[in-house]
ZAKE-454473 format. One line per field, with one value per residue (C-alpha): z, y, x; residue in three letters; residue number from 1. Coordinates in Angstrom, 3 decimals. Layout:
// residues N
up = c(Z/...)
north = c(Y/...)
east = c(X/...)
res = c(ALA/...)
n = c(NUM/...)
END
This chain:
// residues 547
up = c(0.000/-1.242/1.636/-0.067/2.892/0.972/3.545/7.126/8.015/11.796/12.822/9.980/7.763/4.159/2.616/-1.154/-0.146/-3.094/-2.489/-5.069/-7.254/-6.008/-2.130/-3.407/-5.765/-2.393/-0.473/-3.081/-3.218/0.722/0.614/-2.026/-0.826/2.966/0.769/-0.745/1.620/2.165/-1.814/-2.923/-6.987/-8.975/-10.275/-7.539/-4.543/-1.586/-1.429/-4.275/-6.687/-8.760/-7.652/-11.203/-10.805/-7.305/-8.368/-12.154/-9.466/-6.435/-7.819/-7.798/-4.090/-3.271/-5.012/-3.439/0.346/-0.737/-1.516/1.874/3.410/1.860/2.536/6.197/6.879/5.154/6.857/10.011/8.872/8.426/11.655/13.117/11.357/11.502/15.660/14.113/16.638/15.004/16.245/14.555/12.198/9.080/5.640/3.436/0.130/-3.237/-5.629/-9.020/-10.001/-8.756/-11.865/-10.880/-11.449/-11.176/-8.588/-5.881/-4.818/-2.009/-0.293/3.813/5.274/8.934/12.018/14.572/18.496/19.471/22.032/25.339/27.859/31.198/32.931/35.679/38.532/41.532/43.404/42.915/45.131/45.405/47.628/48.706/48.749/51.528/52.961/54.859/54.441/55.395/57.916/56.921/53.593/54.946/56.785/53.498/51.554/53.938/53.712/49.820/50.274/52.820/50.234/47.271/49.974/51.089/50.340/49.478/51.181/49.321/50.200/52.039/49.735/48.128/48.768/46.962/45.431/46.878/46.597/47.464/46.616/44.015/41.015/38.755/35.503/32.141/29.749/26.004/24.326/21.508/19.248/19.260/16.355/18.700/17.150/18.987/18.470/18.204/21.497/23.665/24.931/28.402/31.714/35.097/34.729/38.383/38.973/42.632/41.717/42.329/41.190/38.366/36.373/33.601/31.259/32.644/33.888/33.743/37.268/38.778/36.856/38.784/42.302/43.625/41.268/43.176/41.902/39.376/38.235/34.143/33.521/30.315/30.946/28.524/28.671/26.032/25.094/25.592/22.384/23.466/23.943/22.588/20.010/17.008/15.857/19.660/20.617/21.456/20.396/22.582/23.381/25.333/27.613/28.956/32.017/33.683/37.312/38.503/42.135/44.767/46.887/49.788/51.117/54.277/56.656/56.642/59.414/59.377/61.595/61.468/59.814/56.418/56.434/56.369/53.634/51.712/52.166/55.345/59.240/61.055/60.476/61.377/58.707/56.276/57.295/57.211/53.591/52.557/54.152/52.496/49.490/49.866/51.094/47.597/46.109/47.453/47.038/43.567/43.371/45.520/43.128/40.197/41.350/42.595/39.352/37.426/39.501/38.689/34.741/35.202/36.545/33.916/30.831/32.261/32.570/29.504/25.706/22.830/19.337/18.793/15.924/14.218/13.085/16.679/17.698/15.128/16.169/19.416/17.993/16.268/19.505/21.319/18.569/17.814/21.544/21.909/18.699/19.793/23.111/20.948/19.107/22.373/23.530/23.310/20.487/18.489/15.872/18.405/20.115/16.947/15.942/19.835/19.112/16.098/17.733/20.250/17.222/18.133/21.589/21.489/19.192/21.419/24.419/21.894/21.496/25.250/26.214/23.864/25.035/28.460/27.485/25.965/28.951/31.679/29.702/29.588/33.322/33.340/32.058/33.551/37.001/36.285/36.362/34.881/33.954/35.519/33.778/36.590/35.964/32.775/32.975/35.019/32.600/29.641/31.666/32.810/29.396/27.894/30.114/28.097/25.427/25.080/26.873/23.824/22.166/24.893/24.096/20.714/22.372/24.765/22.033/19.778/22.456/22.822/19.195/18.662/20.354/19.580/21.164/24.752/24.185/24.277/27.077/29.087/28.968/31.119/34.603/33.708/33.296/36.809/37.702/37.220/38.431/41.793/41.574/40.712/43.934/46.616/44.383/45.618/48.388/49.371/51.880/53.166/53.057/53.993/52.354/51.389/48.544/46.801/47.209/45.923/43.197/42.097/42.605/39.428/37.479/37.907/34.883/37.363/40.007/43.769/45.584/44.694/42.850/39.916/36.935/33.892/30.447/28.312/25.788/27.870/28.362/26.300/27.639/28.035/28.918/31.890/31.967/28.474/29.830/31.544/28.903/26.250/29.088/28.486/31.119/29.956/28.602/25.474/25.644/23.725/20.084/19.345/17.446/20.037/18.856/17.805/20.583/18.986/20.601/19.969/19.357/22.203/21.984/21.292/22.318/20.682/21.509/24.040/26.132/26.104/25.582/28.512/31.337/33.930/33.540/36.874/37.264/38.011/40.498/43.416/43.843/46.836/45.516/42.930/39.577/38.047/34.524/31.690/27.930/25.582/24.041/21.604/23.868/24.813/26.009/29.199/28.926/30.699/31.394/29.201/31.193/31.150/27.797/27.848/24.826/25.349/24.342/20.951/21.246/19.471/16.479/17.007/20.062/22.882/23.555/26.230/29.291/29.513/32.818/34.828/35.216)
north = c(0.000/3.526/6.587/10.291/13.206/15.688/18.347/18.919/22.230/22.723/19.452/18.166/15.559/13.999/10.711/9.078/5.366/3.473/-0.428/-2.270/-5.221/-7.429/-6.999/-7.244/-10.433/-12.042/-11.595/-12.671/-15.775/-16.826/-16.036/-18.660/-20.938/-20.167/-20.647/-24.209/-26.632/-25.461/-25.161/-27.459/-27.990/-30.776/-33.063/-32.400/-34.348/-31.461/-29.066/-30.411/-27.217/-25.947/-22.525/-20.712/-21.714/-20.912/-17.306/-17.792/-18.234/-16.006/-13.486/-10.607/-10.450/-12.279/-9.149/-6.263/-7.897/-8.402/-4.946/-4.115/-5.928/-4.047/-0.141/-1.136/-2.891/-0.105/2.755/1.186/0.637/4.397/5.305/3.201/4.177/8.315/7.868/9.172/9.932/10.680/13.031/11.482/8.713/9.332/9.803/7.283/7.343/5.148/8.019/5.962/2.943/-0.246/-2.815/-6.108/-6.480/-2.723/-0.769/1.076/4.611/5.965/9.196/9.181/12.728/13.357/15.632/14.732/15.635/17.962/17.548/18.512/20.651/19.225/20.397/22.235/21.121/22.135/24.913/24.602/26.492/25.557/26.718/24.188/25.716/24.014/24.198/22.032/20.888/23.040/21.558/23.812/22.342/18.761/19.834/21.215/18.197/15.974/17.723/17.215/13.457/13.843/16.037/13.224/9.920/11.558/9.619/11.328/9.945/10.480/14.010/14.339/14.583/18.019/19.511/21.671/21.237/23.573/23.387/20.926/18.469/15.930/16.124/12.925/13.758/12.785/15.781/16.087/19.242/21.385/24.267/27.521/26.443/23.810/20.711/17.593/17.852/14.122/13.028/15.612/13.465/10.951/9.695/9.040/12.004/12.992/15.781/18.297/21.719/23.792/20.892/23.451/20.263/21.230/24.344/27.751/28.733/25.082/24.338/27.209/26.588/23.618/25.038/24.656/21.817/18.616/14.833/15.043/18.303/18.412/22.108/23.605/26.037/27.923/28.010/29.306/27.055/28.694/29.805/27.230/24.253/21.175/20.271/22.943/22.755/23.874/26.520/29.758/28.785/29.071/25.893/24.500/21.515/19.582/18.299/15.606/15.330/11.922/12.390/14.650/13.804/15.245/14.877/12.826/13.990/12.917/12.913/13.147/10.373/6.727/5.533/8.070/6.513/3.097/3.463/4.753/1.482/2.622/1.780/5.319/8.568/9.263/6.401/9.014/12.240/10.110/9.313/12.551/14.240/12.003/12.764/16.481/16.080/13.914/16.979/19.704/17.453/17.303/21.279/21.839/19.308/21.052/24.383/22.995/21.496/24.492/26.763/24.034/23.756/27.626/27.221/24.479/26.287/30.117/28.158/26.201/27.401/24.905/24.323/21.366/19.831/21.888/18.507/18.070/21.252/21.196/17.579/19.195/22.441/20.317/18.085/21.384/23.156/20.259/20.256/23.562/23.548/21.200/23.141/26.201/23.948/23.908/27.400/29.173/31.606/29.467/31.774/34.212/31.725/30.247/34.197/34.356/31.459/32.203/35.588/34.014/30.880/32.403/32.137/28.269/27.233/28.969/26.784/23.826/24.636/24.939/22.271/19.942/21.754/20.547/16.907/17.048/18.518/16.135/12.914/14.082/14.565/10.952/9.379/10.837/9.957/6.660/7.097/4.607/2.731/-0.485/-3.443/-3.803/-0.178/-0.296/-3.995/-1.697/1.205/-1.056/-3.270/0.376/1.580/-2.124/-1.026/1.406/-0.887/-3.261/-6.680/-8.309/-5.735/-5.550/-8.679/-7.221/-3.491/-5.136/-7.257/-3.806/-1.928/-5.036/-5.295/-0.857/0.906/4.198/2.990/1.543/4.813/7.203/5.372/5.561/8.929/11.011/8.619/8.634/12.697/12.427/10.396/12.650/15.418/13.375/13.323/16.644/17.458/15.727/17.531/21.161/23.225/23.347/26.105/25.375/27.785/27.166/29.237/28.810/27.162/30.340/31.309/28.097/28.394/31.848/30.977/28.053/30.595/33.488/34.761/36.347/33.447/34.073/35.412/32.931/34.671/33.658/34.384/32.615/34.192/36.208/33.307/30.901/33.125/33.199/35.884/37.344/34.209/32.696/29.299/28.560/28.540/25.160/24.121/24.379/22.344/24.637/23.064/19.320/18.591/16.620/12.955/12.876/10.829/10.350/12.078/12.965/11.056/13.357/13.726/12.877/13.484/11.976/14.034/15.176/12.233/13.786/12.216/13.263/16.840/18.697/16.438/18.628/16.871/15.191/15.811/12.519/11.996/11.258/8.114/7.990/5.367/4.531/7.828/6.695/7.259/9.023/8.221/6.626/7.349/5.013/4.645/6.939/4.931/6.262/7.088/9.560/12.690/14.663/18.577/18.513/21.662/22.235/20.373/19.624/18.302/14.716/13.504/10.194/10.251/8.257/5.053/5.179/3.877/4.274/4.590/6.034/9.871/11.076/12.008/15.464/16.626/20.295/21.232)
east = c(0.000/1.314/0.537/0.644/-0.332/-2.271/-3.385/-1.896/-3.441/-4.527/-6.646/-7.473/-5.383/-5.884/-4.496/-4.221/-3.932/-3.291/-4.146/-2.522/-3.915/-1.632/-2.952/-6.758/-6.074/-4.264/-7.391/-9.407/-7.207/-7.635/-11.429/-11.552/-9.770/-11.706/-15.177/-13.716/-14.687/-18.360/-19.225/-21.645/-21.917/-23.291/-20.847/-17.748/-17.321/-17.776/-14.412/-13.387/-14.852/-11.911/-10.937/-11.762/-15.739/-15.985/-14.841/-17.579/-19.966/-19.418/-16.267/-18.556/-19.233/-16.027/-14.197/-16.306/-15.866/-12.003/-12.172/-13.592/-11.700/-8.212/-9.583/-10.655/-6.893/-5.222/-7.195/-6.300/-2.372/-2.828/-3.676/-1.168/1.446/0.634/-0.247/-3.467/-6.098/-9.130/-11.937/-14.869/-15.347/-12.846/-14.276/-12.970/-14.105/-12.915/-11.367/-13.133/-15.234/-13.509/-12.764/-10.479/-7.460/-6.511/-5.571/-7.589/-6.841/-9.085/-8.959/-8.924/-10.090/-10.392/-9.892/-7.526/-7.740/-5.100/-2.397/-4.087/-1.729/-0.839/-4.033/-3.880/-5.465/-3.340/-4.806/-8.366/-10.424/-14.395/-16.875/-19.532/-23.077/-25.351/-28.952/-30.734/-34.171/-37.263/-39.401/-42.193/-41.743/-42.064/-44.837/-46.637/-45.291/-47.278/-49.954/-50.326/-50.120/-52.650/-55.190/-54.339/-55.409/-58.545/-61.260/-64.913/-68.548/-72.277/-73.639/-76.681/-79.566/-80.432/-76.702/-75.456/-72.287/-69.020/-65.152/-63.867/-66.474/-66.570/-68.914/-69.648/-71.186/-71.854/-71.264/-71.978/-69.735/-71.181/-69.529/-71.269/-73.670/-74.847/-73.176/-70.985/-67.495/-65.400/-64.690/-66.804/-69.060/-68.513/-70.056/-69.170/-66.576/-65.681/-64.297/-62.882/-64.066/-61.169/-58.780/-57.839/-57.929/-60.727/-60.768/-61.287/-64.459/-65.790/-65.415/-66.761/-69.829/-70.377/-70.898/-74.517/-75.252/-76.997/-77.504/-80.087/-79.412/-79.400/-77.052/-75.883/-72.503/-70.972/-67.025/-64.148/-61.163/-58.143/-55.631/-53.540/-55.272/-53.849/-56.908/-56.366/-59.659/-60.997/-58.821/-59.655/-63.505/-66.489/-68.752/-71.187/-71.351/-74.778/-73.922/-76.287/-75.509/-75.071/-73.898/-71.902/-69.461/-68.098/-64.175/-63.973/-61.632/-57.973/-55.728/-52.210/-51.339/-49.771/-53.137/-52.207/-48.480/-50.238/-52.370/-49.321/-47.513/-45.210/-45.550/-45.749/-45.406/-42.414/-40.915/-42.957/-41.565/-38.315/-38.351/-39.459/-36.733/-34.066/-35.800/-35.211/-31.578/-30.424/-32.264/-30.590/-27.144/-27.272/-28.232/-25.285/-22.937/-24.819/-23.100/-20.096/-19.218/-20.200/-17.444/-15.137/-15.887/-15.897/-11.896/-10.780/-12.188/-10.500/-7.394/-6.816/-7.204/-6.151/-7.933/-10.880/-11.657/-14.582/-16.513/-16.452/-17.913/-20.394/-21.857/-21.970/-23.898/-26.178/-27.566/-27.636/-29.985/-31.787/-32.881/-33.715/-35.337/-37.711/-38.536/-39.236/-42.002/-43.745/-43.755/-46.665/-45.322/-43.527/-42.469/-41.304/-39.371/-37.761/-36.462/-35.231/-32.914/-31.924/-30.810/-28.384/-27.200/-23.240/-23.896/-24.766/-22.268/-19.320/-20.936/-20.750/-16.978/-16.357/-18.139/-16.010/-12.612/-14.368/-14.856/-10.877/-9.318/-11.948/-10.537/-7.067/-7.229/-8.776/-6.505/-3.350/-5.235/-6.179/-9.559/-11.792/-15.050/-14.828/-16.827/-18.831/-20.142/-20.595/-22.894/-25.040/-25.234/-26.201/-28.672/-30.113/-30.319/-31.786/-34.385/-36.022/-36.394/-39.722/-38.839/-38.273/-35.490/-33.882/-31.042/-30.606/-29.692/-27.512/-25.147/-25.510/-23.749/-20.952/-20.309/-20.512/-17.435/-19.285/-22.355/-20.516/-18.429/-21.906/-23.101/-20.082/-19.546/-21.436/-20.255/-16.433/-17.072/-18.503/-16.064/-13.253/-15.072/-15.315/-11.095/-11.170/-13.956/-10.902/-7.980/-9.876/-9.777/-13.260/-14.772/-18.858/-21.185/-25.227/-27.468/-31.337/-32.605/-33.231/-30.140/-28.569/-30.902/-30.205/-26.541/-27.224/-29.174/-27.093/-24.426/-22.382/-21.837/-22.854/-20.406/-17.493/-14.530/-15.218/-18.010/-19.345/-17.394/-19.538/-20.040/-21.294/-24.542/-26.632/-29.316/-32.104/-33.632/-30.993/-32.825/-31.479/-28.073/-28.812/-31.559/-28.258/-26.161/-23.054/-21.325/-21.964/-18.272/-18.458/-17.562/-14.124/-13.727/-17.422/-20.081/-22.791/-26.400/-28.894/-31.810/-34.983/-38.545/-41.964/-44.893/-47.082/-49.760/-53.008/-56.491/-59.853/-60.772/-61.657/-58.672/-55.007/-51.820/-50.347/-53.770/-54.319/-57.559/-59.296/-61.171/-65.171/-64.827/-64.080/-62.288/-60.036/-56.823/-54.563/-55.155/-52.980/-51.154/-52.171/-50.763/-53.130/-55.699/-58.717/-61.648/-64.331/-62.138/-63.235/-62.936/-59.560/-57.502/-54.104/-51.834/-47.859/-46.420/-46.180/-43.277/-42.115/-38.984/-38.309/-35.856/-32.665/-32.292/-28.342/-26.398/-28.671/-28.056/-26.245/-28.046/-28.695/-27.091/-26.834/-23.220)
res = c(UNK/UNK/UNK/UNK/UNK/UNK/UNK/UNK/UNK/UNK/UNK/UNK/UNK/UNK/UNK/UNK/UNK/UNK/UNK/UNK/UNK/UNK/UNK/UNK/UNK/UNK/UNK/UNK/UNK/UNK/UNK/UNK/UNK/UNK/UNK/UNK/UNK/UNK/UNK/UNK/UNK/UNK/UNK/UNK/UNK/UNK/UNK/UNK/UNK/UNK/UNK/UNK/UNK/UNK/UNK/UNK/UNK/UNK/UNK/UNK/UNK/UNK/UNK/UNK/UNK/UNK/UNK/UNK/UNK/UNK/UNK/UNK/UNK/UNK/UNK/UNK/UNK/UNK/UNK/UNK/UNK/UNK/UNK/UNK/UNK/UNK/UNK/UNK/UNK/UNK/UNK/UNK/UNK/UNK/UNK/UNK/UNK/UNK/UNK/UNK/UNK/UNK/UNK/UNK/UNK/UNK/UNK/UNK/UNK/UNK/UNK/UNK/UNK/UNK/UNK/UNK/UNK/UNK/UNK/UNK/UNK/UNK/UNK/UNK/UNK/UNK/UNK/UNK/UNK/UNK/UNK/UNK/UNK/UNK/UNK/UNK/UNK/UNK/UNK/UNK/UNK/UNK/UNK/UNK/UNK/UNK/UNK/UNK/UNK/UNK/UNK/UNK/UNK/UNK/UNK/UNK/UNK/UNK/UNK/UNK/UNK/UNK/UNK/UNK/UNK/UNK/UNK/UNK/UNK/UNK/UNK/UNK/UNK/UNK/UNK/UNK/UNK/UNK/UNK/UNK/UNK/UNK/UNK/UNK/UNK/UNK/UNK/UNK/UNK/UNK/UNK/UNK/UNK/UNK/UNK/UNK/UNK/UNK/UNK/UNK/UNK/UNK/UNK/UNK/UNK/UNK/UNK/UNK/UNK/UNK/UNK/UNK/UNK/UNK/UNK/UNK/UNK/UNK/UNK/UNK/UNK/UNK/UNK/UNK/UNK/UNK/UNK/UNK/UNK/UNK/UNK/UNK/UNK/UNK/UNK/UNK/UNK/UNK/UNK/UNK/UNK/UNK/UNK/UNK/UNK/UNK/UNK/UNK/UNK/UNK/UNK/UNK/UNK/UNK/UNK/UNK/UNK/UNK/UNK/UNK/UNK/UNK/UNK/UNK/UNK/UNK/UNK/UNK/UNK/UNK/UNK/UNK/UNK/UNK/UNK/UNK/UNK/UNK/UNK/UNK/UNK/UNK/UNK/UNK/UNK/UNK/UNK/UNK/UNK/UNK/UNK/UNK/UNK/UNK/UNK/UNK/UNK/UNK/UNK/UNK/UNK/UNK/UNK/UNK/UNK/UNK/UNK/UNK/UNK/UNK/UNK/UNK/UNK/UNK/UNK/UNK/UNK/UNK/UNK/UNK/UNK/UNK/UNK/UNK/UNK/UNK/UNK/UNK/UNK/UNK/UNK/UNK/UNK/UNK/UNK/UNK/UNK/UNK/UNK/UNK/UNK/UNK/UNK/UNK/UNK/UNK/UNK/UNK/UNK/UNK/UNK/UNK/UNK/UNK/UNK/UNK/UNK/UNK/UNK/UNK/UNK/UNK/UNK/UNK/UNK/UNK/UNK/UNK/UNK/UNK/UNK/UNK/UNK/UNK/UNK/UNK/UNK/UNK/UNK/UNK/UNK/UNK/UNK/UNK/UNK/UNK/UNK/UNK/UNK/UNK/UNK/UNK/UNK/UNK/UNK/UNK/UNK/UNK/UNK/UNK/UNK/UNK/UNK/UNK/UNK/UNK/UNK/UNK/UNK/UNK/UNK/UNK/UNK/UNK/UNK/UNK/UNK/UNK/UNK/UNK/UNK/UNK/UNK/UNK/UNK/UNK/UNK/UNK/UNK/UNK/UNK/UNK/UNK/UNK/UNK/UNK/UNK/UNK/UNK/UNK/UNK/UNK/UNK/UNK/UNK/UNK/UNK/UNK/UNK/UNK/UNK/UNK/UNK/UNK/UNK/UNK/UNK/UNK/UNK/UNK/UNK/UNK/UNK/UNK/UNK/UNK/UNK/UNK/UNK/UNK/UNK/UNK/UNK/UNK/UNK/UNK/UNK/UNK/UNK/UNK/UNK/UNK/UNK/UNK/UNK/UNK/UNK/UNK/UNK/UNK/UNK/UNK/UNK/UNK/UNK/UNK/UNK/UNK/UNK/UNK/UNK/UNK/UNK/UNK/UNK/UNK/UNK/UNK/UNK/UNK/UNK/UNK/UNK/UNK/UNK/UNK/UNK/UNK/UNK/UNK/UNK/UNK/UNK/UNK/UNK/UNK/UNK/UNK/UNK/UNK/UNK/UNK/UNK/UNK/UNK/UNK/UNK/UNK/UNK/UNK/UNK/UNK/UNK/UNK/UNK/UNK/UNK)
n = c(1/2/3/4/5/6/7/8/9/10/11/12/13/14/15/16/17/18/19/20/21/22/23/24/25/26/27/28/29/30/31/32/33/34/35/36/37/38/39/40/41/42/43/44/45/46/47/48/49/50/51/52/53/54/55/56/57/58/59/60/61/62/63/64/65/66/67/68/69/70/71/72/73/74/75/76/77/78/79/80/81/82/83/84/85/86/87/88/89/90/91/92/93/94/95/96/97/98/99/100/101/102/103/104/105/106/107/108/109/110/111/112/113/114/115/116/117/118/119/120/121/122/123/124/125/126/127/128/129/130/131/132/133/134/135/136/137/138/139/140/141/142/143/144/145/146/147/148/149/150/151/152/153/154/155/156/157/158/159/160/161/162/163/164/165/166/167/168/169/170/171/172/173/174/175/176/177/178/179/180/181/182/183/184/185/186/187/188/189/190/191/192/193/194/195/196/197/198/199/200/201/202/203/204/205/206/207/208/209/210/211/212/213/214/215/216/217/218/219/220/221/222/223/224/225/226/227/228/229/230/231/232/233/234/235/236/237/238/239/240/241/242/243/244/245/246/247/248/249/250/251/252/253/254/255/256/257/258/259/260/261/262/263/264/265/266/267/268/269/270/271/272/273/274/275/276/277/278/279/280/281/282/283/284/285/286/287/288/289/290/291/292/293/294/295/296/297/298/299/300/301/302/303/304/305/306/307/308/309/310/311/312/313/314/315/316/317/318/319/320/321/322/323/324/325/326/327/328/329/330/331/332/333/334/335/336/337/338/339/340/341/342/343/344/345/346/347/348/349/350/351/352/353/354/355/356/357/358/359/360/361/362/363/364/365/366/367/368/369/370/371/372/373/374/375/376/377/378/379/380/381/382/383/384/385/386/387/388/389/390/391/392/393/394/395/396/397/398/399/400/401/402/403/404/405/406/407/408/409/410/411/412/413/414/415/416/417/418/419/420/421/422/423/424/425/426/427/428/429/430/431/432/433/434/435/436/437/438/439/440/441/442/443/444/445/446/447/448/449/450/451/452/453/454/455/456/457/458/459/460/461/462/463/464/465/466/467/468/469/470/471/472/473/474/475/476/477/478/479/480/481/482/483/484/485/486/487/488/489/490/491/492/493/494/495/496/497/498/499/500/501/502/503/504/505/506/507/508/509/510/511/512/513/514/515/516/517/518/519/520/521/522/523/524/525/526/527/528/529/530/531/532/533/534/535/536/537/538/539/540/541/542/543/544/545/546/547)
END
C-alpha cells in the first residue's frame, strides 16, 4: 500500500492510499480458498470445486468484500502508522469505479484531536453551597399526600355542590352552532371543583349543582389548547348530574403513612426528608461542578476539531429547537434562538474543550469505567427498550465501540469530576434554597470569585443557559447522537396533551397514569407536555445533565 499526505493544516489531515492489485487479488485468493470446503456444486465431490468456478460463481461479491476488506486494513495501517487519533469517524471514500485487477486509490479525510496541555489542577479552590431541608416544607409536603389519599362519602340529599367536593357527571360538548365535536361526549366524569384540572371557567360553573341536576354552561377554550380545531372557540357543555361527593376527613397520623404502604409517620416524614436532602445534594454538586468547569475552561485554551464542535452544535440546537415547538409563540421563540445561534455554538466549542481537557485529566489519574459499571449502565439503558429488544440493544452496544463509548460517557465525566472534587480546596457555606438556586441561574456566580465568560450566556432568557447544558463537557472521540422526541400524543378533543384523567370510580386514591388509548375525552384543562422520548435507532443519547 502507497501513503501520499495531501493536507496537514490545523486538525485536519488527508491521505491518497493506493491499495494495489496485487494486495486485493491475495485476499481474493484466501477467501476462495476459505469458501472451498463449504461449496456445494453438482458433479464435484464437496471441497473439491476448482478454484476458477468458485470465483464464475461467487467473484462478484467475493471481489467487493475483498475490496472491503483491503480499505478497512489499510485505513487502520494508516492510523497506526501516523499515531493518528481521530476526532470522529474518518471519511474514506474510493477516488473511481472499482474494476479487478486494477488498482484502488481511495482518499482518507479526517480531524484529529489535538495535544491537550498538562491540565492544571493544583490549586483549585471551590466553595460548597449548603442548605438544609425546610421543615415547613415537609410539613406542606405531607400535607399534599394527605389532600391526594382523602377519600370522598355520598352528600346528604339536596346539597349543593361547593369546593372541594366531588362532582360525577356525564357531559356532552357542543360548538357555538350547537353541534358535537369528536370526542366531547362521556359519563361518570368525576371531577374536585377547584382541582384546576378542567378548562377555565368550567369548574366554577359547577358550584350549587346537586344529583339530578341536568345544567348547560358555557365556557371558552383557551388559544392554546392542545386540540387545534378547539382553541380559542367558545362551546357548550350539557352536564347531567349523577352524584356529589363530599371529602372525608384525613388525618395526618400513622393511619395516612399506612395506607401509603409505610408503618408510622415518622418512617414518612423520614423518607421525605431524604428525598429532599439527595435533592438539594445534587443542586449543591450542580453548582459545585459548574465553579469548577468555570476554573478548567479560564485556565486552559487549545484548538478542537470543528466537526467536533459542530456535532456538538447540532444536539444542542436540535434540543432547543424542539422546546421552541412547544412554547406558546412558536415563531417568536424560533427568531429568539436564532438571535443568540453564536452564543450556542461557542458553548458547543467549550463544552467539547471541556470533554478534551476532563478525559485528559482521566486518564493521567487513572480514572476509569470499571466493567462492573458499565454492565449496570447497559442493563439500565436495555431497560427502556420493550422486553423483547432488549437482548438485541444489549449485544448492539458489545459489538458498537461508539455505542458503549456514548453510554459511558457522562459517569467517567462524573467520575473525574469526583477526583477533581478531593484535588480542591473546598470552603462550606449554607445558604437557602433560593439562594442556591439563584446561585445556578445566575451569569455572574454568587459570591465565589469567579463568573461565567460572556459566551457561555446566552441571555435574556438565563434558563437557556442550563436548557443548552453549556457546562456538559463533550464525551471525547465520538459524534454525540442526535436527541430525537416523539410528538405530544393527542387524544380526541376537548382532552389537552399530557392531562391525567381522573377516574369515576371509586375515587379513593390518585389516579394513576395510563398509555393513551382512543376514547371519549373529558374537557380537561391544558396540562404539562407529555413527549415520550423516541428510542434510538443508534447509540442512545447522552443524558442530559446540569453542570
Amino acid at each position: 500500500m502507497q501513503t501520499v499526505e495531501t493536507l496537514n493544516e490545523g486538525l485536519k489531515r488527508a491521505y491518497t492510499l493506493t491499495i494495489t492489485a496485487k494486495d486485493i487479488d491475495a485476499k481474493v485468493d484466501a477467501e476462495v480458498k476459505r469458501m472451498a470446503p463449504q461449496i456445494r456444486m453438482p458433479g464435484f465431490r464437496p471441497g473439491k470445486v476448482p478454484a476458477n468456478l468458485i470465483r464464475k460463481m461467487h467473484g462478484e461479491a467475493i471481489a467487493g468484500d475483498a475490496l472491503n476488506s483491503a480499505i478497512q486494513q489499510g485505513v487502520q495501517q494508516l492510523m497506526a502508522d501516523k499515531s493518528l487519533r481521530p476526532a470522529m469517524q474518518p471519511s474514506v471514500r474510493l477516488e473511481d469505479e472499482y474494476a479487478p485487477g486494477k488498482d484502488a486509490v481511495v482518499t482518507v479525510e479526517l480531524e484529529v484531536l489535538p495535544d491537550v496541555p498538562a491540565p492544571a489542577i493544583d490549586g483549585l479552590k471551590l466553595e460548597r453551597l449548603t442548605v438544609q431541608p425546610d421543615e415547613a416544607q415537609l410539613d406542606a409536603r405531607i400535607a399534599e399526600l394527605a389532600s391526594g389519599a382523602k377519600s370522598y362519602d355520598d352528600a346528604d340529599a339536596g346539597h349543593a355542590a361547593q369546593t372541594g367536593d366531588l362532582v360525577v357527571m356525564d357531559f356532552v360538548g357542543k360548538t357555538a352552532d350547537g353541534v358535537a365535536f369528536d370526542g366531547g361526549t362521556g359519563t361518570d366524569m368525576s371531577v374536585e371543583i377547584g382541582s384546576g384540572r378542567l378548562i377555565p371557567g368550567f369548574e366554577d360553573q359547577l358550584v350549587g349543582v346537586k344529583k339530578g341536576d341536568e345544567k348547560q354552561i358555557s365556557v371558552t377554550f383557551p388559544e392554546d389548547y392542545g386540540a387545534k380545531n378547539l382553541a380559542g372557540q367558545p362551546a357548550t357543555f350539557d352536564l347531567t348530574i349523577t352524584d356529589v361527593r363530599v371529602a372525608g376527613e384525613t388525618k395526618i397520623d400513622d393511619e395516612l403513612a399506612k395506607n401509603l404502604g409505610l408503618e408510622s409517620l415518622e418512617q414518612l416524614r423520614g423518607i421525605l426528608k431524604g428525598q429532599a436532602e439527595q435533592e438539594l445534594n445534587g443542586l449543591t454538586r450542580t453548582h459545585m461542578k459548574r465553579k469548577l468547569l468555570d476554573q478548567l475552561a479560564a485556565g486552559h485554551d487549545f484548538p478542537v476539531p470543528p466537526s467536533m464542535v459542530e456535532a456538538e452544535f447540532d444536539q444542542i440546537w436540535h434540543q432547543l429547537q424542539h422546546e421552541a415547538e412547544h412554547e406558546a409563540d412558536v415563531d417568536a421563540a424560533k427568531a429568539e434562538l436564532e438571535a443568540e445561534k453564536d452564543d450556542y455554538r461557542k458553548i458547543a466549542e467549550r463544552r467539547v474543550r471541556l470533554g478534551l481537557l476532563l478525559s485528559e485529566i482521566g486518564q493521567a489519574n487513572g480514572v476509569e469505567v470499571s466493567n462492573n459499571e458499565m454492565n449496570q449502565l447497559v442493563m439500565a439503558a436495555a431497560q427502556q427498550y420493550p422486553q423483547d429488544q432488549r437482548e438485541r440493544f444489549i449485544q448492539y452496544v458489545q459489538q458498537e465501540p461508539m455505542a458503549a463509548a456514548q453510554l459511558r460517557a457522562p459517569l467517567y465525566e462524573d467520575k473525574v469530576v469526583d477526583f477533581l472534587f478531593g484535588k480542591s480546596e473546598v470552603t462550606d457555606r449554607e445558604v437557602t434554597r433560593e439562594e442556591l438556586e439563584a446561585a445556578i441561574e445566575s451569569e455572574d456566580g454568587f459570591d465565589t470569585g469567579t463568573h461565567t465568560h460572556d459566551h457561555d450566556k446566552p441571555t435574556p432568557r438565563k434558563s437557556k443557559k442550563a436548557d443548552a447544558g453549556d457546562d456538559k463537557p463533550a464525551a471525547p472521540k465520538k459524534a454525540p447522537a442526535k436527541k430525537k422526541a416523539a410528538e405530544a400524543t393527542e387524544d380526541a378533543a376537548p382532552a389537552a396533551d399530557g392531562d391525567e384523567l381522573v377516574e369515576a370510580e371509586p375515587v379513593k386514591k390518585a389516579a394513576t397514569k395510563k398509555a393513551p388509548t382512543k376514547k371519549a375525552v373529558e374537557p380537561t384543562a391544558e396540562g404539562e407536555d407529555v413527549a415520550a422520548a423516541a428510542k434510538p435507532k443508534k447509540a442512545p443519547a447522552k443524558k442530559k445533565t446540569e453542570a
